[in-house]
N, C-alpha and C positions, 0 to 999 in steps of 0.2 A: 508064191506067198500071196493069199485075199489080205487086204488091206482096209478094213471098214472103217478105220478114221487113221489121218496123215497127221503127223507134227505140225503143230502151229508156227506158224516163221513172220517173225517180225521185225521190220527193218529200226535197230536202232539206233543209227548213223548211216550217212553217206556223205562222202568227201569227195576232194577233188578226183581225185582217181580211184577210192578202196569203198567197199562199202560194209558192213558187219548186221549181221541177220542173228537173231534171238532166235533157237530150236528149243523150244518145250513140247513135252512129249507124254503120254500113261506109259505103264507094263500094259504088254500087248499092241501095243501099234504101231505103224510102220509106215517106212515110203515105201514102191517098189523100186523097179530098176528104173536109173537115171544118171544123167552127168553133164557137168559144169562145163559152157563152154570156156570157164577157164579154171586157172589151178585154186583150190580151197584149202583154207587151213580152218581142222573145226578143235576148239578148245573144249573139252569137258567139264561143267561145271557144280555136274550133280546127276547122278542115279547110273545105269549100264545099260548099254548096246551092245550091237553085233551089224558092223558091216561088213556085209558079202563084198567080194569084189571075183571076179574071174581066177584068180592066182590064190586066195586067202580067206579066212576070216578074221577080223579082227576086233578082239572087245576093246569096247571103248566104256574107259570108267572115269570119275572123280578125278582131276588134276592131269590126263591123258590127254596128248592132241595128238592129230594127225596131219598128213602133207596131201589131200590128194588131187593128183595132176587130171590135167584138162582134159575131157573127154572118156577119162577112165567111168567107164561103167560101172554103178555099187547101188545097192541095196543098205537099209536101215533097219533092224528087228529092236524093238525096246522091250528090255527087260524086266527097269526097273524104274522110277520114274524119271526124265531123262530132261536136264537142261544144260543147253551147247549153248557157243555161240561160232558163227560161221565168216570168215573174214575174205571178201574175195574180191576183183576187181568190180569197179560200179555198173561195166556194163556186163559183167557174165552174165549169162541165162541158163537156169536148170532145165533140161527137158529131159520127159520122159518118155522111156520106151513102148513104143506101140504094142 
């Protein structure tokens, strides 16, 4: 998957321990492959996805969250215009795949 523009992430809180990141997004853009090195829960709050993972794909719409565990591999395709928010430990780090 080319990826010529990534979702915007914006930290809107951080606390003692958790921190919550704003994913705004277009139809047509993406992240590539990547993962948390901890576990993330993303809440949908407007428009549809499709996360790839190794096992699945999964649409992610309106009022839809997900659970996904630490170091799982996935992908982001936006469909339609797309705002998350992402709840994860304060020190996780996303990296991506080479």
């Amino acid at each position: 998957m080319e990826v010529l523009n990534r979702p915007e992430l914006t930290h809107l809180q951080v606390g003692e321990n958790l921190k919550i990141l704003q994913i705004k997004a277009q139809a047509g853009t993406g992240m590539p492959v990547h993962h948390s090195t901890h576990e993330a829960v993303i809440v949908v709050q407007e428009g549809e996805a499709i996360l790839k993972t190794n096992n699945a794909d999964h649409i992610l719409k309106k009022g839809t969250s997900m659970l996904i565990p630490a170091g799982m591999e996935h992908s982001l395709s936006i469909l339609k215009e797309f705002k998350a928010i992402a709840i994860m430990a304060k020190n996780s780090n996303i990296n991506f795949k080479n």
